[in-house]
KOLSE-144133 format. One record per residue (C-alpha): residue in three letters; chain; x, y, z. Coordinates in Angstrom, 1 decimal, padded with zeros to 4 digits. Example, Ala and Ser with C-alpha at 12.3 -4.5 7.8 and 13.67 -1.06 7.14 Angstrom:
BEGIN
res | chain | c1 | c2 | c3
ALA | A | 012.3 | -004.5 | 007.8 $
SER | A | 013.7 | -001.1 | 007.1 $
***
This chain:
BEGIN
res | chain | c1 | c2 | c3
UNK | A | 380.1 | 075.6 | 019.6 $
UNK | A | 381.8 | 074.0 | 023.0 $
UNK | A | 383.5 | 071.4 | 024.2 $
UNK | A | 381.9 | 070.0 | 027.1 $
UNK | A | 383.6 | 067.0 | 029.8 $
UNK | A | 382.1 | 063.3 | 029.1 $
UNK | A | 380.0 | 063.3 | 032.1 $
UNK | A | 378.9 | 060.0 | 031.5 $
UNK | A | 381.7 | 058.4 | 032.3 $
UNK | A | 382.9 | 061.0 | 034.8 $
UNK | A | 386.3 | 061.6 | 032.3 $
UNK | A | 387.5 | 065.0 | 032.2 $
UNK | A | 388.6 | 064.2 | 028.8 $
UNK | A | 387.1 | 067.4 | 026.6 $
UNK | A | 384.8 | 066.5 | 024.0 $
UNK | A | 383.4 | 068.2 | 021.0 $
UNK | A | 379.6 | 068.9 | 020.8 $
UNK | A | 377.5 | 066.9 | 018.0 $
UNK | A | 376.4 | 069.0 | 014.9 $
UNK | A | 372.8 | 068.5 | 014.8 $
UNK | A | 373.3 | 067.2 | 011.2 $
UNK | A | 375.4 | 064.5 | 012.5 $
UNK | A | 372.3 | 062.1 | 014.2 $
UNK | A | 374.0 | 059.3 | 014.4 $
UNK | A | 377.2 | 060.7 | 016.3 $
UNK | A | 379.5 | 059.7 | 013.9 $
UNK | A | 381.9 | 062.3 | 015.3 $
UNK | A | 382.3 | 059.5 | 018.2 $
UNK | A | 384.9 | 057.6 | 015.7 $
UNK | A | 387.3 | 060.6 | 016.1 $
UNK | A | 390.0 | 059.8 | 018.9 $
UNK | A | 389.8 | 062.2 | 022.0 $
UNK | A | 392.7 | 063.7 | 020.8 $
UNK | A | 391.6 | 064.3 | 017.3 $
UNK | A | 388.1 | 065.8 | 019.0 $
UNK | A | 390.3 | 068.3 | 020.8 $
UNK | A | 391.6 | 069.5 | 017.2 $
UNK | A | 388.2 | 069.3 | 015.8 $
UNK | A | 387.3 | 071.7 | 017.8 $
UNK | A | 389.7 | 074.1 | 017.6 $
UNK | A | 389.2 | 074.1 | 013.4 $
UNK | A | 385.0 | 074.6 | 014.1 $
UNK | A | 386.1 | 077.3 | 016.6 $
UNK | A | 388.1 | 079.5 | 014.1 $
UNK | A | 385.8 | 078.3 | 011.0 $
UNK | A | 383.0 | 079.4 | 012.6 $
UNK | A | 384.2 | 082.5 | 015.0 $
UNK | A | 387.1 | 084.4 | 011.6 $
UNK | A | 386.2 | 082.5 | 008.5 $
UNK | A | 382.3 | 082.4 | 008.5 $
UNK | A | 381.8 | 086.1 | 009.0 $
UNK | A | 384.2 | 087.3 | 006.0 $
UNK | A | 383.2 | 084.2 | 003.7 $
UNK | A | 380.1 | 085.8 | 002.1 $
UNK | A | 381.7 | 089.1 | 001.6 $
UNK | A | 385.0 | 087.4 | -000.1 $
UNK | A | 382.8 | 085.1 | -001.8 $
UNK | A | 380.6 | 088.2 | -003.3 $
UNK | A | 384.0 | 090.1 | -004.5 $
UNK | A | 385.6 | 086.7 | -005.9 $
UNK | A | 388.7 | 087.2 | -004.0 $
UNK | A | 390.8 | 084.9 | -001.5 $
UNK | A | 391.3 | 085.9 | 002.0 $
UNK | A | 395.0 | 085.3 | 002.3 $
UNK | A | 394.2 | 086.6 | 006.2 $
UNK | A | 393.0 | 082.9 | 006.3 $
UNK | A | 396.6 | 080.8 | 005.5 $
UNK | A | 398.4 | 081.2 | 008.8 $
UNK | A | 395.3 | 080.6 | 011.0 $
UNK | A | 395.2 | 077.0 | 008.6 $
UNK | A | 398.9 | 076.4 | 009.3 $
UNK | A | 398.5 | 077.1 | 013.0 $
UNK | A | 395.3 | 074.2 | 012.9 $
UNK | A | 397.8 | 071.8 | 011.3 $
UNK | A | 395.3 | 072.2 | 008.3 $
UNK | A | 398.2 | 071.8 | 005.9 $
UNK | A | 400.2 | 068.4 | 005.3 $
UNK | A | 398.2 | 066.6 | 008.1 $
UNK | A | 398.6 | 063.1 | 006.5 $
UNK | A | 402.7 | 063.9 | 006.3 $
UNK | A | 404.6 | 062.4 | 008.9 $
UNK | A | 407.4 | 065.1 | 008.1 $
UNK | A | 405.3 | 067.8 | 009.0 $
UNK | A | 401.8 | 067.4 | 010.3 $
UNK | A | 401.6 | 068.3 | 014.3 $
UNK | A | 400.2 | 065.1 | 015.4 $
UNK | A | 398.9 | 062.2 | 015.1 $
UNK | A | 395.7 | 061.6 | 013.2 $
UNK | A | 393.6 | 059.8 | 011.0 $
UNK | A | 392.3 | 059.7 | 007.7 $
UNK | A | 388.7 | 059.5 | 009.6 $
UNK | A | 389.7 | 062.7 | 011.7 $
UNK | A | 391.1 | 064.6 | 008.3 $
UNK | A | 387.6 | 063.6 | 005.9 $
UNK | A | 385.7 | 065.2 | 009.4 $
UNK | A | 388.1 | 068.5 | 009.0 $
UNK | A | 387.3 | 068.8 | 005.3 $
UNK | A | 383.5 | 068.6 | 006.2 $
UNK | A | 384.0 | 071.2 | 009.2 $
UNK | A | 386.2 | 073.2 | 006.9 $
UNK | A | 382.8 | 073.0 | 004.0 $
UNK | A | 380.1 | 073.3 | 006.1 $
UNK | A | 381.8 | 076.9 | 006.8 $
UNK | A | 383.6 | 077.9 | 003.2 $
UNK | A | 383.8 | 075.6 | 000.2 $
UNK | A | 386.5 | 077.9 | -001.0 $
UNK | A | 388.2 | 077.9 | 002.0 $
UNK | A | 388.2 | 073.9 | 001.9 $
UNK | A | 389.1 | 074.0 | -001.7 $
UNK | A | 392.3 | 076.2 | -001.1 $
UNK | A | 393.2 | 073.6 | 001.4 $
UNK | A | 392.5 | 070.6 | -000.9 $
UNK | A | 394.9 | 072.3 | -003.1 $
UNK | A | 397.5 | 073.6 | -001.1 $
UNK | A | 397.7 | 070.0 | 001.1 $
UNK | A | 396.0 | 067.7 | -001.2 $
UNK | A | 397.0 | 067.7 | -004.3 $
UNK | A | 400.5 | 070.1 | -003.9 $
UNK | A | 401.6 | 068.6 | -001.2 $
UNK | A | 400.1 | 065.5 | -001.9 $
UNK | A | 402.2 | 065.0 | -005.5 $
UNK | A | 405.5 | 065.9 | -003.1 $
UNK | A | 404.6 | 063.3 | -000.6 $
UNK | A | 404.2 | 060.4 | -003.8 $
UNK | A | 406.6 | 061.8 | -006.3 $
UNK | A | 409.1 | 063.8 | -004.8 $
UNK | A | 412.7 | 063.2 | -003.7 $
UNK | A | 413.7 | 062.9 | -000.2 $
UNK | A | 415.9 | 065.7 | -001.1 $
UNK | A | 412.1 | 067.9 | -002.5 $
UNK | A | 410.3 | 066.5 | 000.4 $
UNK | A | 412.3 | 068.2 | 002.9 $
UNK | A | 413.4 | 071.3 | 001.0 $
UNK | A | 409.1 | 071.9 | 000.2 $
UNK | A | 406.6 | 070.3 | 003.0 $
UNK | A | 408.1 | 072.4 | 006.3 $
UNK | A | 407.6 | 075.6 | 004.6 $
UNK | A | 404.1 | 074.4 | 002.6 $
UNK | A | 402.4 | 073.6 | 005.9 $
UNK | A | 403.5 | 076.5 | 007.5 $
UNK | A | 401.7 | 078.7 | 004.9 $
UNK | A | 404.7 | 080.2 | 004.0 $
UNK | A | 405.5 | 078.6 | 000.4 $
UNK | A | 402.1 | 078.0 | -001.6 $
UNK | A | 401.5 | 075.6 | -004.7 $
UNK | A | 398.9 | 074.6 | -006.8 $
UNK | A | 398.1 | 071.3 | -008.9 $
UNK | A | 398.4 | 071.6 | -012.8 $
UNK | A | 396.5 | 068.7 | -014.5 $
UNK | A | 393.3 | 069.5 | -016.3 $
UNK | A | 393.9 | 071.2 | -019.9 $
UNK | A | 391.5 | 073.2 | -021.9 $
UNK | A | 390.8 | 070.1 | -024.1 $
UNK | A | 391.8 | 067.5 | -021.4 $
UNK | A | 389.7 | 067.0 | -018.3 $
UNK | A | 387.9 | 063.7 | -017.5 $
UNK | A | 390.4 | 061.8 | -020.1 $
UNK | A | 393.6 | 063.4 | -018.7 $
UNK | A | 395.0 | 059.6 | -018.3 $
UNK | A | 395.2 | 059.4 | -022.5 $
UNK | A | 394.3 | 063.2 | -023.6 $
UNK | A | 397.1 | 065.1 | -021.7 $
UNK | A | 398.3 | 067.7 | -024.7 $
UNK | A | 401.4 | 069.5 | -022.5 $
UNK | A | 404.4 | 068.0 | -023.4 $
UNK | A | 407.9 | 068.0 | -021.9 $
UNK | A | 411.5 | 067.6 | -023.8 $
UNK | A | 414.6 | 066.9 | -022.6 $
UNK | A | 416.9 | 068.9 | -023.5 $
UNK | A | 421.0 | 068.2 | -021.5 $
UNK | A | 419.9 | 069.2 | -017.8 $
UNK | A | 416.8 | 070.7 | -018.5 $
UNK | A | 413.2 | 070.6 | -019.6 $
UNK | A | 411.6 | 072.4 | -021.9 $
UNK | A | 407.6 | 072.5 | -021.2 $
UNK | A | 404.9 | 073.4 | -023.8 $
UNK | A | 400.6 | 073.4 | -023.4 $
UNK | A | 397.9 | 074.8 | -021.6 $
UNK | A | 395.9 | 074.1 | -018.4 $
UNK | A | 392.7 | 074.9 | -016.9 $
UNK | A | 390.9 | 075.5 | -013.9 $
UNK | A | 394.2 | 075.6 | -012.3 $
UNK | A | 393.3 | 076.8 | -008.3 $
UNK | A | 395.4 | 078.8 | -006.5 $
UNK | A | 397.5 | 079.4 | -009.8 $
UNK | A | 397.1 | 083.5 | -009.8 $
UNK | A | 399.2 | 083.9 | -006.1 $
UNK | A | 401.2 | 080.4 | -005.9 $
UNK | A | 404.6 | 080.1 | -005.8 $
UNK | A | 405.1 | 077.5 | -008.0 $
UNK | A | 402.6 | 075.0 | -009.7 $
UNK | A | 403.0 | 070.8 | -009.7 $
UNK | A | 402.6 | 070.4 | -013.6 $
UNK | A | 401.9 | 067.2 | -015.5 $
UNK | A | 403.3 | 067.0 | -018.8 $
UNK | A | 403.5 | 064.2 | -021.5 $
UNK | A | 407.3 | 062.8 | -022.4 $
UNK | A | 408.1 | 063.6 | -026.1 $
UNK | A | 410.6 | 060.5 | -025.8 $
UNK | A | 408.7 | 058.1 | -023.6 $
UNK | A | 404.9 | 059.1 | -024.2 $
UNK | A | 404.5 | 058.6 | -020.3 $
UNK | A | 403.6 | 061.5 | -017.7 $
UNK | A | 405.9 | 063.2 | -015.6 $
UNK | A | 405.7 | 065.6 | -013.2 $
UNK | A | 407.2 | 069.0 | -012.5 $
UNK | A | 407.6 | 071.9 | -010.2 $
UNK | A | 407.5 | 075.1 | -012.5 $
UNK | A | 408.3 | 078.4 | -010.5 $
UNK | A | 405.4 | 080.8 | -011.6 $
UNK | A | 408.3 | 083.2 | -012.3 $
UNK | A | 410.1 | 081.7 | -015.3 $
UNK | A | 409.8 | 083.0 | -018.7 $
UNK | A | 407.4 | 081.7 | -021.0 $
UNK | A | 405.0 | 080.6 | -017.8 $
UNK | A | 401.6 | 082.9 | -017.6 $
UNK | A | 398.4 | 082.0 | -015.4 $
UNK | A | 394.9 | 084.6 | -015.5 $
UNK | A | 392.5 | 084.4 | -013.6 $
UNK | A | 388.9 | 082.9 | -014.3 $
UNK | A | 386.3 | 085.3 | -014.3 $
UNK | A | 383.1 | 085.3 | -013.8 $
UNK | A | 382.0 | 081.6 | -012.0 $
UNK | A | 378.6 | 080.9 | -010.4 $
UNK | A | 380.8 | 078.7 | -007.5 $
UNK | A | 383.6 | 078.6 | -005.9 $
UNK | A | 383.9 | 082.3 | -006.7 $
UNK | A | 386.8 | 083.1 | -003.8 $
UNK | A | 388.8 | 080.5 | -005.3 $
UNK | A | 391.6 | 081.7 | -007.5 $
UNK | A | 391.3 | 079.6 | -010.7 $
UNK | A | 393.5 | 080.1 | -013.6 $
UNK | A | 394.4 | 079.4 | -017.0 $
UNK | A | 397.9 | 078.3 | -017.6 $
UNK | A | 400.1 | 079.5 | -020.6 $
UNK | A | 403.3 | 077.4 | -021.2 $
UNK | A | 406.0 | 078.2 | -024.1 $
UNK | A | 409.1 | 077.3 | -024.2 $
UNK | A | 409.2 | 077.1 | -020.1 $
UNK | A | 412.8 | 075.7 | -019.3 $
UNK | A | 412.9 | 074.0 | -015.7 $
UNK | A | 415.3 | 072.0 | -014.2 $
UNK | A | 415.9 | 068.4 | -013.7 $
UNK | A | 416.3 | 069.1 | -010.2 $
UNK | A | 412.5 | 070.2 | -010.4 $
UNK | A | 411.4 | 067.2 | -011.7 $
UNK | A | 409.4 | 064.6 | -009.5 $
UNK | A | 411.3 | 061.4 | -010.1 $
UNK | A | 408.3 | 059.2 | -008.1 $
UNK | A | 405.9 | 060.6 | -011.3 $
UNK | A | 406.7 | 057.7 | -013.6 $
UNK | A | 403.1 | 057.3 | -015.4 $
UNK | A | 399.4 | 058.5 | -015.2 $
UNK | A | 399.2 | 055.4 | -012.4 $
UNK | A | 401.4 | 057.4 | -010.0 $
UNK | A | 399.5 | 060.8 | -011.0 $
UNK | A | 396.1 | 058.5 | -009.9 $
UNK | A | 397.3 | 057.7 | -006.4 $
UNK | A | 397.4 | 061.4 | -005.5 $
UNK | A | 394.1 | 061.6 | -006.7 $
UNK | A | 392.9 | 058.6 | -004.4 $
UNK | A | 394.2 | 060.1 | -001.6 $
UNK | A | 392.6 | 063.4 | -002.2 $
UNK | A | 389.4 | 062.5 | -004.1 $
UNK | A | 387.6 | 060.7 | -000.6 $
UNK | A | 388.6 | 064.4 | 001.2 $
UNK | A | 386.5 | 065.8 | -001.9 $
UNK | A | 383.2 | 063.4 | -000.8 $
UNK | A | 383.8 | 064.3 | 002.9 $
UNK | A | 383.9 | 068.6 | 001.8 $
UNK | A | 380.8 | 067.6 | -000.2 $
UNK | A | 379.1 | 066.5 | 002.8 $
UNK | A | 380.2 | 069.7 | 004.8 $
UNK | A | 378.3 | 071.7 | 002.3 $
UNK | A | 375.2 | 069.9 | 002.3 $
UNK | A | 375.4 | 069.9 | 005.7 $
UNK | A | 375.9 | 073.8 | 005.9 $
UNK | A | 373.1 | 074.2 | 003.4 $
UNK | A | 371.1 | 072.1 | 005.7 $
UNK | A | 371.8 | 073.9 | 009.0 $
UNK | A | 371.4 | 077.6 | 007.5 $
UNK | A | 367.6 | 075.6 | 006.6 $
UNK | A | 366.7 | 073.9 | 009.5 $
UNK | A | 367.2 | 077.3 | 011.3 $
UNK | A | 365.4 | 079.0 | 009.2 $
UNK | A | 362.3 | 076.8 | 009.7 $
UNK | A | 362.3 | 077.2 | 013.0 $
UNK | A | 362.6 | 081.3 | 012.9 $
UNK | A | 360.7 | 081.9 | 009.6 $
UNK | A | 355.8 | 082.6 | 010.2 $
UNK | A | 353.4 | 081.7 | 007.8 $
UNK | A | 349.9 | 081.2 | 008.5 $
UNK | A | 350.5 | 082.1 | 011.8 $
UNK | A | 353.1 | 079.5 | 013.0 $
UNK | A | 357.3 | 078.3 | 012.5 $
UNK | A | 357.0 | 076.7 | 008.7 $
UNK | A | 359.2 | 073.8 | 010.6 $
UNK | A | 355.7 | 073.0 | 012.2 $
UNK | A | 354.8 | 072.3 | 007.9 $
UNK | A | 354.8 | 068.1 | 007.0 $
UNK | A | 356.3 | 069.3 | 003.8 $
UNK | A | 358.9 | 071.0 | 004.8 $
UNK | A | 359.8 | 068.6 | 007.7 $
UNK | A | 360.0 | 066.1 | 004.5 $
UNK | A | 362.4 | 068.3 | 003.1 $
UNK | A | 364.7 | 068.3 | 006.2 $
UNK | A | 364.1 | 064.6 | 007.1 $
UNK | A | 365.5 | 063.9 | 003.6 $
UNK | A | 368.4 | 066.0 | 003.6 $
UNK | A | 369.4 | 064.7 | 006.6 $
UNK | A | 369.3 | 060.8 | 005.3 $
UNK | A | 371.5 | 062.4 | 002.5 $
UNK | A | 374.1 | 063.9 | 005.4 $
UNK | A | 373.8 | 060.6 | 007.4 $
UNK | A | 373.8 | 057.8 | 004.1 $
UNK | A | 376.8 | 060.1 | 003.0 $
UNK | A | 379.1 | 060.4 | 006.0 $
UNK | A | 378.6 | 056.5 | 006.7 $
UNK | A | 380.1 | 056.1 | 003.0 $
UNK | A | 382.4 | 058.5 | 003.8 $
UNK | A | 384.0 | 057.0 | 007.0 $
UNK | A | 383.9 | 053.5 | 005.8 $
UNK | A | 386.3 | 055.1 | 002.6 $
UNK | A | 388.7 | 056.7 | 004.9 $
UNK | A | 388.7 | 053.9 | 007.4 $
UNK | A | 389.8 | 051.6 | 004.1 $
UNK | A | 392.3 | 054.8 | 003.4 $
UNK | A | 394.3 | 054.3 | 007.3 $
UNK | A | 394.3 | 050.3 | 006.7 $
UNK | A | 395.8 | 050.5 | 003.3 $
UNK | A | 393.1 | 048.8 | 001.6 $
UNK | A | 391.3 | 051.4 | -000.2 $
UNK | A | 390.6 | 051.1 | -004.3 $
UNK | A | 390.4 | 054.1 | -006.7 $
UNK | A | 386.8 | 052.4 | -007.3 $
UNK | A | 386.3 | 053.0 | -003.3 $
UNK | A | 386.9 | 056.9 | -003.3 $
UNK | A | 385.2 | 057.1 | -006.6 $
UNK | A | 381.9 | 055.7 | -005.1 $
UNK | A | 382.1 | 057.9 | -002.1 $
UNK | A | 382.9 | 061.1 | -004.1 $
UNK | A | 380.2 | 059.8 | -006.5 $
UNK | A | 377.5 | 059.5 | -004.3 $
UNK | A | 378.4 | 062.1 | -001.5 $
UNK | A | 378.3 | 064.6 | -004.3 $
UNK | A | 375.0 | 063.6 | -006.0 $
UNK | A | 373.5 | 063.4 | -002.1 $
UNK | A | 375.3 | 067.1 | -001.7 $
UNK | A | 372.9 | 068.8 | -004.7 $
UNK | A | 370.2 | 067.2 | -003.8 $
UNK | A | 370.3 | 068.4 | 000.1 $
UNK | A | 371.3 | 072.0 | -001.2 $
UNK | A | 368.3 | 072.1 | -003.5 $
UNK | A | 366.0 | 070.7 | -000.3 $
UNK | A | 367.3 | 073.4 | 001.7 $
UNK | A | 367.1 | 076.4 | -001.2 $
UNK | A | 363.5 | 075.7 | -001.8 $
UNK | A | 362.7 | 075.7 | 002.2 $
UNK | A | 364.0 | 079.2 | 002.0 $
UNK | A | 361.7 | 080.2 | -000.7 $
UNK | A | 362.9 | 083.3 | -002.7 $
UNK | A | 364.8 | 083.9 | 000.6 $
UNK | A | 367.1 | 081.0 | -000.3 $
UNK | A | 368.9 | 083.2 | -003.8 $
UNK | A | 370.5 | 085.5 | -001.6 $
UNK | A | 373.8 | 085.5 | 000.2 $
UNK | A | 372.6 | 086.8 | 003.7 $
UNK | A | 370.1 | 083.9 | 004.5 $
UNK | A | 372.7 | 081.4 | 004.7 $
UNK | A | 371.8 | 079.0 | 001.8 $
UNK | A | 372.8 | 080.4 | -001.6 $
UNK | A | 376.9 | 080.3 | -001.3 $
UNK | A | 376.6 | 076.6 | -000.4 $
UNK | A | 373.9 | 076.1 | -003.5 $
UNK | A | 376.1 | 077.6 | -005.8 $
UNK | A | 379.5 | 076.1 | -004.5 $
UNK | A | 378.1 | 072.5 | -004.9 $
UNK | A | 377.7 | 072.6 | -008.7 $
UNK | A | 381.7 | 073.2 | -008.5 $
UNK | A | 382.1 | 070.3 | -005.9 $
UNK | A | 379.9 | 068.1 | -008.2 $
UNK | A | 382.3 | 068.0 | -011.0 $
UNK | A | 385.7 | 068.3 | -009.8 $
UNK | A | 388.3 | 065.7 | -008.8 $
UNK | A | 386.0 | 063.3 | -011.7 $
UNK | A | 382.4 | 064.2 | -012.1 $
UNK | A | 380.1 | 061.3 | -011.0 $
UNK | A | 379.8 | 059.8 | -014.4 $
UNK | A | 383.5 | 059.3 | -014.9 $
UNK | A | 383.5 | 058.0 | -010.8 $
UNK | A | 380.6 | 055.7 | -011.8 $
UNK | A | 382.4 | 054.2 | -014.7 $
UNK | A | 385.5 | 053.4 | -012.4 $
UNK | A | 383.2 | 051.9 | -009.6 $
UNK | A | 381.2 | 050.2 | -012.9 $
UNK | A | 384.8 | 048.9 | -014.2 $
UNK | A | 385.5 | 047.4 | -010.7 $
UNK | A | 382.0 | 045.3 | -010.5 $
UNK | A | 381.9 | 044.3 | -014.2 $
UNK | A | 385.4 | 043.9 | -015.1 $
UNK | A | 384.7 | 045.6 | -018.2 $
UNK | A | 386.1 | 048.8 | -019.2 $
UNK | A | 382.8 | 051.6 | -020.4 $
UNK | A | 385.6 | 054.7 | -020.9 $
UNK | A | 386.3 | 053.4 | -024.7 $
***
């Protein structure tokens, strides 16, 4: 990776070299500025992350090493104007989440997470008061959270299924329930958790220290994806927190679905950084890997294989920046992201699959490049709404009729 002058124009303006993945330049809708950050994140993905990512990923541990190089890239809180370091986009932060994929799913994931969906429920539902006391020391790495929706028996019908429930009790609340797949759970400080209203029925939302009595998160063992990604299952009894923890913007599920708006087009965009990854590690393979005497790239088969994965990449990031460009003018839907996350992720499995079966039995181990990013994508394909619950919001949206009951 460099950054090369625009000689074209004769600007001296850096600018960031095309992925070979990326044939119709769509890089060219970042700003200049927003190039220059680009490629400072594919220069520390690719030069600290990438060579330790395998390795973590084989152990199923997080390299923490990683938080402070993503708070120096601005990686955390980039859409908050209280703390991200400059201006951007939400084009220019879907490109990071594929930049940040194409390298580490889990890497991306943690940052989904940590920015997303923690920071991301402070941003809609917090208190000026929360906002300032929590973002600064989020995006500097320095305070970590995680995001506590899904429940053992409550995942794609969390709007009506949530089981946790909340009680008032004077100046406190008293928290009860469960929740799964809980990321960044087993080493956060504190965890954003939804919980149903005894008195009003609605959801609220809350910021439970992982230190109180009663709370308790373990660690999932033993995933096929995702594996450096810290999942947990959540314990509550009996966990008293304060009002002054509550979120008073978290009035209803509706509220609880705009953070997962803004968050679920970032999942499409990490989506397409995997397939794109997949689809590199391939496509270099080709070219390196002899049978019958010549590069199997010189095969029409596989060329089909790579020609179609890259209409999967190039279909998917068009989708992609149209849904983000809708995201800076205010005008994207939930049925907008959903169709984007939808597709993007369908197009993912395929291209991974393309690029597995290029590599032959070469393409089921860690060290060829291919196998992390096959594995990861059956994670990416069913979290923040697996396609058929996105298709029935997109199908809601067209129709005007309501499939979920």
């Amino acid at each position: 990776m460099t950054i090369t002058a625009d000689t074209s124009t004769g600007s001296e303006e850096p600018t960031l070299d095309h992925l070979v993945s990326d044939f119709y330049r769509y890089q060219d809708f970042l700003t200049p500025d927003e190039q220059r950050h680009a490629a400072e994140f594919r220069r520390v993905f690719e030069e600290r992350i990438k060579p330790i990512a395998d390795e973590y990923w084989a152990r199923a541990e997080f390299p923490k090493q990683v938080i402070p190089w993503l708070a120096d890239l601005g990686a955390l809180g980039p859409f908050a104007p209280e703390v991200r370091k400059f201006e951007n986009t939400a084009v220019f932060r879907g490109w990071m989440a594929l930049e940040m994929g194409r390298i580490d799913a889990s890497v991306a994931t943690f940052v989904g997470v940590q920015s997303g969906l923690a920071m991301g429920s402070i941003s809609v539902g917090g208190s000026p008061e929360q906002k300032a006391e929590l973002l600064p020391p989020m995006a500097a790495g320095t305070l970590l959270g995680a995001f506590g929706l899904t429940e053992p028996y409550s995942g794609s019908d969390s709007a009506r299924g949530l089981r946790t429930t909340a009680r008032r009790e004077g100046d406190e609340w008293i928290l009860n329930g469960a929740k799964r797949w809980i990321g960044n759970a087993t080493f956060s400080d504190f965890v954003v958790i939804y919980a149903k209203d005894e008195a009003d029925g609605q959801v609220k939302g809350f910021l439970v220290d992982t230190d109180l009595p009663g709370f308790r998160a373990d660690k999932i063992e033993d995933k096929i994806a995702l594996r450096s990604v810290q999942n947990a299952d959540i314990t509550m009894v009996d966990v008293r927190v304060p009002e002054a923890k509550r979120l008073p913007g978290i009035r209803s599920f509706r509220d609880v679905a705009t953070v997962l708006r803004l968050t679920r087009c970032e999942v499409a965009w990490q989506a397409v950084g995997v397939a794109v990854g997949a689809w590199e590690a391939a496509l270099a393979y080709a070219k390196e890997r002899t049978q019958f005497g010549k590069p199997i790239a010189s095969h029409q088969l596989i060329q089909d294989l790579l020609v179609k994965g890259l209409g999967n990449i190039t279909a998917s990031i068009g989708m992609c920046i149209r849904a983000s460009q809708m995201q800076d003018d205010d005008i994207q839907k939930d049925e907008h992201s959903a169709l984007a996350k939808a597709f993007a992720t369908a197009r993912m499995r395929e291209t991974v699959a393309y690029a597995r079966e290029i590599l032959g039995g070469n393409g089921i181990v860690l060290d060829k490049g291919v196998a992390r990013f096959f594995a990861d994508a059956e994670a990416l394909y069913s979290y923040e709404g697996t396609r058929e619950m996105n298709t029935l919001i997109v199908g809601r949206s067209i129709t005007g009729m309501n499939a979920f009951v």
